[in-house]
Structures are given as C-alpha cells and as structure tokens.
C-alpha positions in Angstrom: 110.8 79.6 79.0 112.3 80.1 82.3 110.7 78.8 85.4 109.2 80.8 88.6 110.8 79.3 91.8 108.3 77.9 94.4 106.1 80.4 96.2 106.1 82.5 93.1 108.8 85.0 94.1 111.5 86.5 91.5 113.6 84.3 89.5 116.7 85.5 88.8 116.7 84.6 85.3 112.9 86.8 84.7 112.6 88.9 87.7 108.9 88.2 87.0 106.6 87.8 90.4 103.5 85.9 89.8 99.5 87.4 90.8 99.0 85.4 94.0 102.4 85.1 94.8 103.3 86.1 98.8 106.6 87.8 99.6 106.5 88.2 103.4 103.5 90.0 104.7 102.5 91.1 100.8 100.4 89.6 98.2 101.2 90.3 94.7 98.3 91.9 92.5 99.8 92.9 89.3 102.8 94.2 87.8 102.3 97.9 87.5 105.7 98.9 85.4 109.4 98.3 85.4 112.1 101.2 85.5 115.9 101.2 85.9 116.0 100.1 89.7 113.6 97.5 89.3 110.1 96.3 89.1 107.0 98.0 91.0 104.1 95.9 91.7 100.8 96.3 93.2 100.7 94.3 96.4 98.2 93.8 99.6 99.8 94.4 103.1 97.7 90.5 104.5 98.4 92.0 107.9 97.1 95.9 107.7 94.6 94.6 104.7 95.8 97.6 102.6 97.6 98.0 98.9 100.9 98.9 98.7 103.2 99.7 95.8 106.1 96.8 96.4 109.6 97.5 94.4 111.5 94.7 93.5 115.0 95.0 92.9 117.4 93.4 90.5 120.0 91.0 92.4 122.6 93.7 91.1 121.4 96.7 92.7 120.7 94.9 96.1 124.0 93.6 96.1 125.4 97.0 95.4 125.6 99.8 98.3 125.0 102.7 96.4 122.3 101.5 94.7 120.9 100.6 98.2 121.4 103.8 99.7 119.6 105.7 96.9 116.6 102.9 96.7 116.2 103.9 100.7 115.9 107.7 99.9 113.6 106.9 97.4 111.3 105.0 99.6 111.3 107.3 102.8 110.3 110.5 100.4 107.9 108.0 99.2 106.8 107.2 102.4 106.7 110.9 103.8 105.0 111.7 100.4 102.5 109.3 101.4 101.7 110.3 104.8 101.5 113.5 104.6 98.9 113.3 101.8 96.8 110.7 104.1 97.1 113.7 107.0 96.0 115.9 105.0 93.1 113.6 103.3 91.9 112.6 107.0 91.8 116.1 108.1 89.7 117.1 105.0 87.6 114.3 105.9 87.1 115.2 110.2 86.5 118.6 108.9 83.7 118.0 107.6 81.9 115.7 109.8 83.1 118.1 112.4 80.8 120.9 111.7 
C-alpha cells in the first residue's frame, strides 16, 4: 500500500490527503468526493477559523495551463457564488434585528 509523505499532504502515487493533515493555512477534515479535476476536501481556514471546501489537483492538470485556467474560473464563480449568498444571508439576518 503506498505511503503518505510526511505532514500528510498528497502522494503522488494515491492523491489521498490524510484527516489532520495541514496544507498551508488549512486543516484537512474529510474527503468529501473526487471528480475529473481532482479531489475536494473539507478543510478549516487555522487562521480565519472557518471551513472551506479545498480542491486538490492531480500533478497533471497543475502542470497543464489549460487545465489551470479553467480550475481558476471555476474557483472565482465559486467564490462570487459564495459571497454573494453570505451578502445576502447577513442582510437577512441585520434585517431582522433591525426592526
């Protein structure tokens, strides 16, 4: 069975990140699924003390610009996606403490 490097990050014979492993600022919780670009996990911001959905990308499509380029669209709708909905869940929320 193939090993997980030190600090439990991916291995590029599994791809697999450990629970408990850090990858810069994150935490891994658990794997929440795999798709074609890559492998999503649920993660903890240590700095902002907030979860975060973390994609992990194959060493092929990182080292591969297209692949790149779409993963970055991806994540700003993703993030625009996300703060809008936070907007619009914090004005629903100073609404009605507002009245």
């Amino acid at each position: 069975m193939p090993s997980t490097p030190p600090g439990g990050g991916p291995s590029a014979a599994t791809d697999e990140v450990r629970a408990g492993a850090r990858i810069g600022k994150y935490q891994i919780v658990r794997l929440l699924g795999r798709g074609g670009m890559g492998a999503v996990y649920e993660a903890i911001d240590v700095a902002l003390h907030r979860k975060v959905a973390l994609k992990i990308l194959p060493r092929e499509f990182s080292e591969n610009d297209e692949a790149l380029k779409r993963f970055i669209r991806e994540a700003r709708l993703a993030a625009r996606s996300a703060c809008t909905t936070s907007a619009r869940r914090e004005r629903s929320i100073t609404s009605r403490w507002s009245s």
